[in-house]
C-alpha positions in Angstrom: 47.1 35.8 -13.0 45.0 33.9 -15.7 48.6 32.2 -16.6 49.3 31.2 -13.0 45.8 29.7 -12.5 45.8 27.9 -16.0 49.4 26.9 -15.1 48.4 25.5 -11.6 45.6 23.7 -13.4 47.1 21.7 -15.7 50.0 20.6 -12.8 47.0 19.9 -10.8 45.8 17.4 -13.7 49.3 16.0 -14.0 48.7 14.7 -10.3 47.3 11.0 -9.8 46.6 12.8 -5.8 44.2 15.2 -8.0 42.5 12.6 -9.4 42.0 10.2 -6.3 40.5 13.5 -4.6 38.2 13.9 -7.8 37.1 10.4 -7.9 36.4 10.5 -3.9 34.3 13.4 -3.9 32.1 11.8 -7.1 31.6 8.9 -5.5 30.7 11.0 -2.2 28.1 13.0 -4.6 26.4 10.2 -5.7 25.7 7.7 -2.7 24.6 10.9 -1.2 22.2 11.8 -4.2 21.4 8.1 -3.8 20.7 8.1 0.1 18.7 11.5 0.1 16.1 9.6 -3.1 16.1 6.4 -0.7 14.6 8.5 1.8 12.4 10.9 0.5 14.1 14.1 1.3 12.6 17.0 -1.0 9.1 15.4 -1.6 6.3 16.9 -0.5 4.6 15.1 3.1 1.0 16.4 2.1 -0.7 16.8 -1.2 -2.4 19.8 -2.5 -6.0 18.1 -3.2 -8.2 20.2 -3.2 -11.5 20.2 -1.3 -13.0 17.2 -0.7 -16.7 16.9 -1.5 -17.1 13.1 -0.8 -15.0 11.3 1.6 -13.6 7.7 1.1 -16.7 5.9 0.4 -17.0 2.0 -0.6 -17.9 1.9 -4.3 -19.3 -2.3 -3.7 -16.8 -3.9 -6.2 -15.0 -6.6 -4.4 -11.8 -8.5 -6.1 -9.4 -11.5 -5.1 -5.6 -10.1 -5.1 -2.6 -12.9 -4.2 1.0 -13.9 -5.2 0.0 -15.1 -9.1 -2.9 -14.4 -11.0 -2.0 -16.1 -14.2 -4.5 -18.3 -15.4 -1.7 -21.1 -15.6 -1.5 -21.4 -12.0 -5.1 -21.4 -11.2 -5.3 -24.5 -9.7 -2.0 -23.9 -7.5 -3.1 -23.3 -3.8 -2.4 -19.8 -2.7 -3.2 -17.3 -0.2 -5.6 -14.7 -1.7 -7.0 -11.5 0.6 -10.1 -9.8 -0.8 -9.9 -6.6 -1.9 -12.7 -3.4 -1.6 -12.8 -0.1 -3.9 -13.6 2.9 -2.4 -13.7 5.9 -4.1 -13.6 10.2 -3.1 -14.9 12.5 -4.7 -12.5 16.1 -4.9 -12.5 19.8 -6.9 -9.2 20.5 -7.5 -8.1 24.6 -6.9 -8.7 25.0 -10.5 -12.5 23.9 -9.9 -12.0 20.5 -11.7 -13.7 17.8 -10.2 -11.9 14.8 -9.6 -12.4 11.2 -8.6 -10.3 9.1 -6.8 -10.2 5.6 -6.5 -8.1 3.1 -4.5 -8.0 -0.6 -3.7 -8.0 -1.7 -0.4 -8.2 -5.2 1.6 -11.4 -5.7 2.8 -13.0 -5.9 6.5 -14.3 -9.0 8.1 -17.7 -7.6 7.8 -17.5 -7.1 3.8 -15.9 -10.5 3.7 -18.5 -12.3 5.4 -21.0 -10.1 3.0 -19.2 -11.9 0.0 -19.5 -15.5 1.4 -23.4 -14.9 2.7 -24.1 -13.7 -1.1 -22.4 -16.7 -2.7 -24.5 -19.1 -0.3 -27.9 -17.7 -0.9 -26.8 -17.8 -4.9 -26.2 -21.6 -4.4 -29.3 -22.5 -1.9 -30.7 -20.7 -5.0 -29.6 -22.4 -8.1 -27.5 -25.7 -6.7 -27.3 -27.0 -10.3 -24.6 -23.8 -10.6 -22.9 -25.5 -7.4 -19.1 -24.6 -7.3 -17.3 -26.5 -9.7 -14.7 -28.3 -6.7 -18.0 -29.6 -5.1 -19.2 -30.6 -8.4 -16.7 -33.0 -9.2 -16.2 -33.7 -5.9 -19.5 -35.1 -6.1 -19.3 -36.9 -9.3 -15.9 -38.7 -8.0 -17.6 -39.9 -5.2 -20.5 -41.5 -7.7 -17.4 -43.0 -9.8 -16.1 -44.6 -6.7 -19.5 -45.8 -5.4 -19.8 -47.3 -9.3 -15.9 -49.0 -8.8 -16.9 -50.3 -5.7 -20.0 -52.4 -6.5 -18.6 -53.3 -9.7 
């Protein structure tokens, strides 16, 4: 039997209708390898964290995230959303504790926090005024000095 099934084989290879069949069923295995990744069959829905001791709690650090944060385009108009850290505190099953920390975009309330703190800072010290409003400022002297001159 061995003879027969090697035999059958190797007509089988001889056959471009073998080949098309082969070719078909790879190209079947992989856009269905590649549609079953896409979607996220086989990963786990829920973690295995732990217990948590803390909960997400706002750490205070605030940051500006946008399209381009390159220092070449710093000048460039842009929108920009704030950003908040917040951080969880968790012990593992193995009894490790472990901290968490994520980025998130910030409320209106921890916005308007940001802008309140940056006012009292400049009724404060208005020689450290915004660098825009200084030279804001020192155009309008130039043009005052253009004008009567």
């Amino acid at each position: 039997m061995i003879t027969s099934l090697s035999d059958a084989l190797r007509d089988a290879g001889a056959s471009p209708v073998f080949w098309w069949v082969l070719a078909a069923a790879l190209v079947i295995a992989i856009v269905g390898y590649l549609v079953a990744r896409r979607s996220g069959v086989g990963t786990p829905t829920a973690r295995d964290v732990g217990k948590v001791i803390n909960d997400w709690t706002p750490t205070g650090r605030i940051d500006f995230a946008g399209p381009s944060m390159e220092t070449t385009a710093a000048d460039t108009p842009a929108s920009y959303y704030l950003q908040a850290e917040d951080i969880r505190l968790l012990v593992s099953f193995s009894g490790i504790e472990r901290k968490e920390i994520r980025w998130r975009k910030a409320t209106l309330n921890e916005a308007k926090r940001v802008v309140q703190v940056f006012h009292r800072q400049l009724a404060n010290k208005p020689e450290t005024a915004a660098p825009a409003a200084a030279s804001a400022s020192e155009r309008a002297t130039e043009d005052a000095a253009k004008g009567e001159g």
